[in-house]
C-alpha positions as CSV (number, residue, x, y, z in Angstrom):
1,X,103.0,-17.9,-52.8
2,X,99.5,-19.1,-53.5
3,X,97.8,-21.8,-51.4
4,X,98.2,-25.2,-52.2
5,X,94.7,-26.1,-53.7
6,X,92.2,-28.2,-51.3
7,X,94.3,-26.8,-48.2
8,X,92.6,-24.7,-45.7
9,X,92.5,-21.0,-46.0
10,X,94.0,-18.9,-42.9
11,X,94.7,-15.9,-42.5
12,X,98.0,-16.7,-41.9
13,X,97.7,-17.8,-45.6
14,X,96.1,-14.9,-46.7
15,X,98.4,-12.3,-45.2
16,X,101.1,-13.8,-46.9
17,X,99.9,-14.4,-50.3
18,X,96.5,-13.5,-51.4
19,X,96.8,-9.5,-51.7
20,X,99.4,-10.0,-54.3
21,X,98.3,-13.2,-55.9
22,X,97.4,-11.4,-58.8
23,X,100.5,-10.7,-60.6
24,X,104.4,-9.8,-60.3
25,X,103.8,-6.4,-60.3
26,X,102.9,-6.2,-56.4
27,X,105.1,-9.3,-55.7
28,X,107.9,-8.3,-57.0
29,X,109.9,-9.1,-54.0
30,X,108.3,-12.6,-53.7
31,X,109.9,-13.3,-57.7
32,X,106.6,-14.7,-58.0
33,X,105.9,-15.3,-61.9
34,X,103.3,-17.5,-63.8
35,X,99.1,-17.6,-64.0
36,X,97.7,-16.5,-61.1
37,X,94.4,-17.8,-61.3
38,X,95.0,-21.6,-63.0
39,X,91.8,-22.3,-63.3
40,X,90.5,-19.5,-65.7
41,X,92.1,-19.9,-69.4
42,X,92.5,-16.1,-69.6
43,X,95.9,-14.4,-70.0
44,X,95.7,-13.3,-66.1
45,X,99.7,-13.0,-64.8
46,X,100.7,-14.5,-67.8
47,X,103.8,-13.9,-69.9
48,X,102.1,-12.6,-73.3
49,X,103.1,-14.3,-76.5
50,X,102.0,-11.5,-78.6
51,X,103.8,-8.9,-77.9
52,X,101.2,-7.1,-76.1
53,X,101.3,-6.3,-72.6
54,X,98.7,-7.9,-69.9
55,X,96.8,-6.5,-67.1
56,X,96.1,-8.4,-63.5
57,X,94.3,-8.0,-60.8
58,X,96.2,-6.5,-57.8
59,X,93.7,-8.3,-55.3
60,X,92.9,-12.0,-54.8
61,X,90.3,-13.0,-57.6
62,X,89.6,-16.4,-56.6
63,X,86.4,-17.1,-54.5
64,X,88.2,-19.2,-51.4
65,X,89.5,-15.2,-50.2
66,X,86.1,-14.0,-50.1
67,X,87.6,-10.4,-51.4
68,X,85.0,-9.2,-53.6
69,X,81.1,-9.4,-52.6
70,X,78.1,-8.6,-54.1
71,X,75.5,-5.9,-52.9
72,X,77.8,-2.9,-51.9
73,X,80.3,-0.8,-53.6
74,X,83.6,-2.7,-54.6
75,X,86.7,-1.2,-55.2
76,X,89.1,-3.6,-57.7
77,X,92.7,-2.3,-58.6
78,X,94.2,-3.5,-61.9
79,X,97.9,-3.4,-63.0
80,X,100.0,-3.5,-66.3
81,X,102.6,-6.0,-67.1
82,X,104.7,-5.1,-70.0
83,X,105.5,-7.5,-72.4
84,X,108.7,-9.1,-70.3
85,X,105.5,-9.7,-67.5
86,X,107.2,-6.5,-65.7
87,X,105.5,-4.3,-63.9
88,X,104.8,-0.7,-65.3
89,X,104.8,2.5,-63.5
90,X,104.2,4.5,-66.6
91,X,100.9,3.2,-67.3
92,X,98.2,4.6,-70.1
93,X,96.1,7.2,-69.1
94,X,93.1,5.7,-69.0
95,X,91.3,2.3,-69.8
96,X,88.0,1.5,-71.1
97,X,86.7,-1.5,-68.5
98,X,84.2,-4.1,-69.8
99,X,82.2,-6.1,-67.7
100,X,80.8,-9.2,-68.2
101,X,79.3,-12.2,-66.2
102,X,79.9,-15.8,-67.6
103,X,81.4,-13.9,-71.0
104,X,77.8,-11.5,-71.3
105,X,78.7,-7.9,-71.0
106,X,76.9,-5.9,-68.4
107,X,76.1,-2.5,-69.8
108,X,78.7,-0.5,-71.8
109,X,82.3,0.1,-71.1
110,X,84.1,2.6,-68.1
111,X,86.7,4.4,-68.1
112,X,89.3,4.5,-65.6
113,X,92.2,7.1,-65.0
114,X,95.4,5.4,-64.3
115,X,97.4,6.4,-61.1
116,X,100.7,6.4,-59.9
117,X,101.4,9.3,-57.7
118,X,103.9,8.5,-55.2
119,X,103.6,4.3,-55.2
120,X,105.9,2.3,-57.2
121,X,103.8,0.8,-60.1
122,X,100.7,2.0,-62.2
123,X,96.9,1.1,-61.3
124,X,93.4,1.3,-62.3
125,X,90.8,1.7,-59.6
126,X,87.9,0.0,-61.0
127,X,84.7,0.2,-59.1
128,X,81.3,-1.3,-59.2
129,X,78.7,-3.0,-57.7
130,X,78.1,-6.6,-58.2
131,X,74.1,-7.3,-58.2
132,X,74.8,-11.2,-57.3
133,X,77.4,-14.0,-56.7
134,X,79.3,-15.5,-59.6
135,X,81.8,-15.3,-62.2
136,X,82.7,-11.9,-63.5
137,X,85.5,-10.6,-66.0
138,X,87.3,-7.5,-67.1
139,X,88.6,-6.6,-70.3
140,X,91.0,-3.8,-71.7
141,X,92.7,-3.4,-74.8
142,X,96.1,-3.1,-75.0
143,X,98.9,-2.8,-77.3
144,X,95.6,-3.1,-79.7
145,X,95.0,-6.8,-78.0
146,X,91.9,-7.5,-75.7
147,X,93.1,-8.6,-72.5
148,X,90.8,-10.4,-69.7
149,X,90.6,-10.9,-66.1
150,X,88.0,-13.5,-64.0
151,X,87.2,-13.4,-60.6
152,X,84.7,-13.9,-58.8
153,X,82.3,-12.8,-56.7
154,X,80.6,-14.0,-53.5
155,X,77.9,-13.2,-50.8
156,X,78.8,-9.9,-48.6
157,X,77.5,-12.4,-45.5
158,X,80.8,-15.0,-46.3
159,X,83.2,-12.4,-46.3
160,X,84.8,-11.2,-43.0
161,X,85.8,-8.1,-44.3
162,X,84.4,-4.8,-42.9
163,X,82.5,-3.4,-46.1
164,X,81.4,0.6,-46.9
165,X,77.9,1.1,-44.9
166,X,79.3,-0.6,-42.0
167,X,80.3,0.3,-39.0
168,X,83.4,0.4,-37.7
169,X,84.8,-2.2,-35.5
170,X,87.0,-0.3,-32.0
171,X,90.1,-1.9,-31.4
172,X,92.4,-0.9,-28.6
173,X,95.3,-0.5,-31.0
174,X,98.7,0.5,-29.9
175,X,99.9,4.0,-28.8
176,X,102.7,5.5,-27.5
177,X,101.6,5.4,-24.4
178,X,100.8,1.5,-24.3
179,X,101.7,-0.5,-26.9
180,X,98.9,-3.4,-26.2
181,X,101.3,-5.9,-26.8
182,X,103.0,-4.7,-30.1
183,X,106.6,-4.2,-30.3
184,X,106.9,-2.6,-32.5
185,X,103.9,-0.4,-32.9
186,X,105.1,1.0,-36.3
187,X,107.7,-0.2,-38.7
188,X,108.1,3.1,-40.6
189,X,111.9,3.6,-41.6
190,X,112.1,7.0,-40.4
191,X,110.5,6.4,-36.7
192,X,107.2,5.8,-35.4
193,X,104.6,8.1,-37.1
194,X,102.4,10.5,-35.9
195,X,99.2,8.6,-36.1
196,X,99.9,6.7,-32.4
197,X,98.3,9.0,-30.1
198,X,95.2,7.6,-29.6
199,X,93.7,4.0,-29.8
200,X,90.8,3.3,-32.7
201,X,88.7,3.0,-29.8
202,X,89.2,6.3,-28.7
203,X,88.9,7.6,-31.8
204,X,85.6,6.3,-32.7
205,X,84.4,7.6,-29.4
206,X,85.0,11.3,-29.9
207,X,82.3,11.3,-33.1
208,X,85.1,12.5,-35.5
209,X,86.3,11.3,-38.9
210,X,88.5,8.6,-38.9
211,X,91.0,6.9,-41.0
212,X,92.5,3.6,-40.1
213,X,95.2,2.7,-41.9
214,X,96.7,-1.1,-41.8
215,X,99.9,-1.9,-42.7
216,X,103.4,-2.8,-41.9
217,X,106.0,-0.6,-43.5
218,X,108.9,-3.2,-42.9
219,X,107.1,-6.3,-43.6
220,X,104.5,-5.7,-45.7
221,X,104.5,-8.7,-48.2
222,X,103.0,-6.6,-51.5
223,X,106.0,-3.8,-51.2
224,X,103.5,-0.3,-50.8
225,X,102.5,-0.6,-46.9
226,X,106.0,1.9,-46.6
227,X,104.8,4.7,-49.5
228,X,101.3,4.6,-48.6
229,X,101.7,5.5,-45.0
230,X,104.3,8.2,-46.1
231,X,101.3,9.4,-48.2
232,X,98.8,9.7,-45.7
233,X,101.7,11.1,-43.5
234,X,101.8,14.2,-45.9
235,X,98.3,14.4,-46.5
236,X,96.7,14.1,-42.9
237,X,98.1,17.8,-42.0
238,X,95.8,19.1,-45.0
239,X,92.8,18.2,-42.9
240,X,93.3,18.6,-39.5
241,X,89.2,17.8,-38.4
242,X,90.5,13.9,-39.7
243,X,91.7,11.7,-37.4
244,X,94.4,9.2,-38.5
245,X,94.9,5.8,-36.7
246,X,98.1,3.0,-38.0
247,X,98.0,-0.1,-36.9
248,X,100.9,-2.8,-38.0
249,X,99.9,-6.0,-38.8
250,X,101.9,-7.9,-36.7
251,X,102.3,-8.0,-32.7
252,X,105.7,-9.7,-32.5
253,X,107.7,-9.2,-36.1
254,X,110.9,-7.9,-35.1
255,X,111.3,-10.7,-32.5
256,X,110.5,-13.4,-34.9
257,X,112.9,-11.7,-37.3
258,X,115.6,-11.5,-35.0
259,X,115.3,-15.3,-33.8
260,X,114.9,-16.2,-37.8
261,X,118.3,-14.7,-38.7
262,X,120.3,-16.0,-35.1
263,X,119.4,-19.6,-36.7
264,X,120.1,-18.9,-40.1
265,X,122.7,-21.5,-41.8
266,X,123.3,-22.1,-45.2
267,X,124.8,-19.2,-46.7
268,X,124.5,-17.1,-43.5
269,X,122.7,-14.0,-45.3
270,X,119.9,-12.3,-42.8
271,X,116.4,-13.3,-43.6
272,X,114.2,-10.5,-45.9
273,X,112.3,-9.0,-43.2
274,X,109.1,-9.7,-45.5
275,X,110.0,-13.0,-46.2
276,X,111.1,-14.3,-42.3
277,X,106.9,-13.4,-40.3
278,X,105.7,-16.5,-41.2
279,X,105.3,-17.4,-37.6
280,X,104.8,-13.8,-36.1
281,X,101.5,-13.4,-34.4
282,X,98.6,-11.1,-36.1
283,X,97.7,-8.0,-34.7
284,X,94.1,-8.1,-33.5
285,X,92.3,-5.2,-35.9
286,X,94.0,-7.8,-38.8
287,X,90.8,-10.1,-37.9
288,X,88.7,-7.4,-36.1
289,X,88.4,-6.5,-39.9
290,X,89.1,-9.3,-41.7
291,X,91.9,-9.0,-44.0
292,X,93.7,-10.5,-45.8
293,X,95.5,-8.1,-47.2
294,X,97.9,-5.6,-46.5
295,X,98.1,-2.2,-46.7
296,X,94.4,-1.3,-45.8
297,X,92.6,2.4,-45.5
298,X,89.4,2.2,-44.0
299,X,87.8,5.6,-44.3
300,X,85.2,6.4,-41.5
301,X,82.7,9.3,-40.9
302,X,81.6,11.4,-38.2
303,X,78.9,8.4,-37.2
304,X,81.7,6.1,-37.6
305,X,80.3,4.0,-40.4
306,X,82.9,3.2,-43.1
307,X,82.5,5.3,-46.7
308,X,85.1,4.1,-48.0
309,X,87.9,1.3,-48.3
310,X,91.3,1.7,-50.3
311,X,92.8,-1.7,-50.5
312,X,96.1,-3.3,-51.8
313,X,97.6,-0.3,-53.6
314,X,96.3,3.7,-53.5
315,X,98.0,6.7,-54.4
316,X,98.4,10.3,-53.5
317,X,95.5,11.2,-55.2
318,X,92.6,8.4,-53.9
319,X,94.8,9.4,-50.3
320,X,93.6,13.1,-50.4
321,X,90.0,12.5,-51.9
322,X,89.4,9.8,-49.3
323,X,90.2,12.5,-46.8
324,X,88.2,15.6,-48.7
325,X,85.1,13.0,-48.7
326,X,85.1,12.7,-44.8
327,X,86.3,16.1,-44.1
């Protein structure tokens, strides 16, 4: 799934691999087993040989994504392979975070509740601020081993995505009404949800709260686009003053889907909608904010400047906080 190294990374690339780069655990679907970061020497997405379980980073933690930046609040979710490198739901309570740059530790140790409220696996929301560029790490102990996790960290001016303190970026996204060239504009199982009324644009304009949520329900490539949106589905009516915008990734998936499995040979079985976009066009808020990533919840306030941004995997609870902070 990763990028072969020295090639060029797109966001084509990105959208397909980097958000789940980090381990199994939001990959499943993908089979995708092994290191996940070659270059490091830690245990990162590795099978442990100790009996002891191993925690990954559930973003991309190499520097050519340009995920995490220094200067402004950073948001880094962690997962919990079990000892057969399988992803755990059940996860422990709480873990005590170390951070380090080039192996020095920066201050003393945080803890972090786990969460797992309506997604699939267990996570750790870690958050803090990196000072400067460079090579950071993580460790944990589990199973009574100390587990570690690099990435790395890079100048808020290289990245392209839309960071907290920013403002955010209108995008005439689709509606009911006109779909702006997206077909179709939501993926959700159950029917288009209720958060295709207006375009971001509008939304923006009328000086309200505002949640955008990114993702693609059908082919989103990490396997929690679908419960997240269901999430923010049973949320939203809590909070009524909060707008809710979804935008899909892609413009043209179903199509390209379609046309994948009519020339299907070989064994004749139907493409895995996730598996079958790699020529599908990006929707435009995908580079409007710069991801490379999928699903996305940017979390805007009345002056439409983003507070918040819950990326990769959030639950129930991070869902309704983000929402209580803007309310």
């Amino acid at each position: 799934m990763s990028p072969t190294p020295g090639a060029p990374v797109t966001r084509r690339v990105l959208l397909l691999g980097a958000a789940g780069l980090a381990g199994t655990a939001v990959l499943a679907a993908c089979g995708s087993k092994g290191s996940t970061r070659a270059s490091t020497g830690t245990n990162v997405g590795l099978t442990p040989m100790d009996n002891a379980s191993s925690l990954i980073p559930l973003f991309a933690a190499d520097a050519a994504y340009k995920y995490v930046v220094s200067g402004t609040p950073q948001r880094l979710a962690f997962g919990v392979n079990d000892t057969d490198d399988a992803p755990l739901l059940a996860v422990p309570a709480s873990l005590d975070f170390q951070l380090s740059r080039d192996g020095v530790a920066i201050g003393g140790p945080t803890a972090v509740l786990g969460h797992s409220d309506g997604v699939p696996i267990g996570f750790y929301p870690y958050q803090a601020t990196f000072d400067s560029p460079g090579s950071y790490q993580v460790q944990v102990t589990l199973d009574g081993t100390p587990r570690t996790v690099a990435f790395d960290v890079v100048a808020a001016a290289d990245s392209p995505l839309v960071q907290p303190g920013a403002a955010m970026v209108p995008v005439e996204t689709p509606t009911v009404a006109d779909h702006h060239g997206v077909e179709p504009i939501c993926t959700r199982p159950s029917g288009t949800c209720p958060f295709h009324t207006m375009t971001l644009t509008q939304a923006l304009a009328s000086g309200r709260p505002t949640l955008l949520l990114v993702s693609t329900p059908k082919f989103c490539q990490i396997g929690v686009c679908g419960p997240v949106l269901e999430l923010v589905t049973e949320v939203a009516p809590k909070y009524p003053g909060v707008q809710v915008i979804h935008a899909e990734v892609y413009t043209n998936a179903e199509a390209v889907l379609a046309k994948t499995n009519s020339t299907a040979t070989g064994s004749g079985q139907p493409a895995a909608p996730a598996q079958a976009v790699d020529s599908a066009t990006l929707a435009p808020v995908v580079d409007a904010y710069g991801l490379s990533y999928e699903p996305a919840l940017f979390v805007a306030d009345a002056s439409g400047h983003v507070v918040e941004r819950l990326d990769n995997i959030f639950d129930r609870a991070e869902i309704a906080a983000a929402f209580a902070r803007v309310s």
